[in-house]
Each structure stands twice: as structure tokens, then as C-alpha cells.
C-alpha positions as CSV (number, residue, x, y, z in Angstrom):
1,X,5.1,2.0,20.3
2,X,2.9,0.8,17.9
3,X,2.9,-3.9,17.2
4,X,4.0,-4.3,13.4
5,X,1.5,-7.5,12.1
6,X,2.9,-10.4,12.7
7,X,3.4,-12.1,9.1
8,X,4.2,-16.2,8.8
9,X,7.6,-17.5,9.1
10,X,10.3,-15.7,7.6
11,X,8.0,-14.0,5.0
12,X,9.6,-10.4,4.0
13,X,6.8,-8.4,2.2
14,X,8.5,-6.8,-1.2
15,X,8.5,-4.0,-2.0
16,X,5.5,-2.2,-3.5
17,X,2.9,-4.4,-1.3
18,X,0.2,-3.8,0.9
19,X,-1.3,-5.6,3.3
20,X,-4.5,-5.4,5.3
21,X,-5.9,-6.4,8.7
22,X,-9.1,-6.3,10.2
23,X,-9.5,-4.6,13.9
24,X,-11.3,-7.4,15.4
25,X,-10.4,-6.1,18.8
26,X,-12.0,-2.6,17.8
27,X,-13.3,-1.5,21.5
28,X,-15.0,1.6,20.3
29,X,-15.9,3.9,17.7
30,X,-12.6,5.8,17.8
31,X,-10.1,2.6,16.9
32,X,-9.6,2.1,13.5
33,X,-11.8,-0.5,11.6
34,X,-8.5,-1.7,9.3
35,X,-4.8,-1.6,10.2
36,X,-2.5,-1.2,6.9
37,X,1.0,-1.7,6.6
38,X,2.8,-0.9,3.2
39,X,6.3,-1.5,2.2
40,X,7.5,1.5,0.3
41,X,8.7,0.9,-3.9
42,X,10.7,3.9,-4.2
43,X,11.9,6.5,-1.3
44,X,8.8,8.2,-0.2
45,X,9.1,12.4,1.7
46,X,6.0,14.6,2.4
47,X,3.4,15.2,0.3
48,X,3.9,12.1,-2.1
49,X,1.4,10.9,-3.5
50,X,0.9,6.9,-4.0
51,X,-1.8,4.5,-5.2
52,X,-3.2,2.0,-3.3
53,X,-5.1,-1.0,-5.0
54,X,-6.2,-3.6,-2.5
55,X,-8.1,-7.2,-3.1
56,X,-9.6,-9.7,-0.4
57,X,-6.8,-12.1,0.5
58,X,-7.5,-15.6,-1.7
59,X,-4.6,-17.1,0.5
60,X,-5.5,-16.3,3.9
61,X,-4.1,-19.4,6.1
62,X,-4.4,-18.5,9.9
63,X,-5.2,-15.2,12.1
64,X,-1.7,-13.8,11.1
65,X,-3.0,-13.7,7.1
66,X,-3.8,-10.2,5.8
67,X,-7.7,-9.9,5.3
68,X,-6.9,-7.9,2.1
69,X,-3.4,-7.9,0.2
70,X,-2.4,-5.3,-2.8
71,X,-0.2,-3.1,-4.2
72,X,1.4,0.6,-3.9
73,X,2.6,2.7,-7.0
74,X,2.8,6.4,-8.2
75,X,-0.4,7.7,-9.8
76,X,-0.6,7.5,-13.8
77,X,-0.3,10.8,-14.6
78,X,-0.8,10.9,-18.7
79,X,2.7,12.3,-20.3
80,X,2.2,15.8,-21.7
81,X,3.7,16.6,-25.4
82,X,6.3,19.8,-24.7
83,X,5.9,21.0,-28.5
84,X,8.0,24.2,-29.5
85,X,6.2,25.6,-32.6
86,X,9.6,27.0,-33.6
87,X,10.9,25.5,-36.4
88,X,15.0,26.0,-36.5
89,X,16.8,25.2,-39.9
């Protein structure tokens, strides 16, 4: 079983959020070079697609801080105009 990050005190990430850590016990080439965990904003299934938008953690206190923190949303897709060209009097 995978360890979760530990995060500080009772701190609940919200919903939405991202957060990023560092591998700094990376023994090889085939461990990962970033661990993310992100807390879901809506239910998610298969094949959804989500944004993720992360920025270097201003407010990283100790070794349990998130090197990078951000935020998870649904990609803008622009809003297509469903005209009917029928005109009905």
C-alpha cells in the first residue's frame, strides 16, 4: 500500500487542491521524480479529463510542506451557440 504525504496538524486539503512533493529519496531512474496527491472537486470516473495548475509552495514550513501547491478543475472548453435557422411564427 502506498504512504499518503503526511500534511501538518489537522490540516484537511479542500477540495480542488493539489499538492506536490519532491522524491528526495529517488534511488534510481525508475522512481518517480515528484509525488502528487489531488483532492478531487467534483466526482471524477474514467476518462475525465481535469486541469492541473501548480506553483512553487511560498509557505513551505518543514519537510512535510508540499514543494509545489495548486489547483484541479475541468478544462475551459469555449460554449458553442446551438442556432436553429428556423424561424417559427
Amino acid at each position: 500500500m502506498q504512504q499518503k504525504p503526511q500534511y501538518e496538524g489537522n490540516y484537511v486539503p479542500p477540495h480542488g487542491s493539489v499538492s506536490a512533493w519532491k522524491n528526495e529519496n529517488r534511488g534510481n531512474d525508475r522512481q518517480p521524480h515528484v509525488k502528487i496527491v489531488a483532492t478531487a472537486h467534483r466526482d471524477l470516473k474514467a476518462g475525465d479529463e481535469v486541469e492541473l495548475a501548480l506553483w512553487p509552495n511560498a509557505n513551505r514550513t518543514s519537510e512535510n510542506s508540499p514543494h509545489f501547491t495548486g489547483k484541479m478543475k475541468d478544462p475551459y472548453r469555449k460554449e458553442e451557440k446551438d442556432f436553429d435557422d428556423e424561424i417559427t411564427f
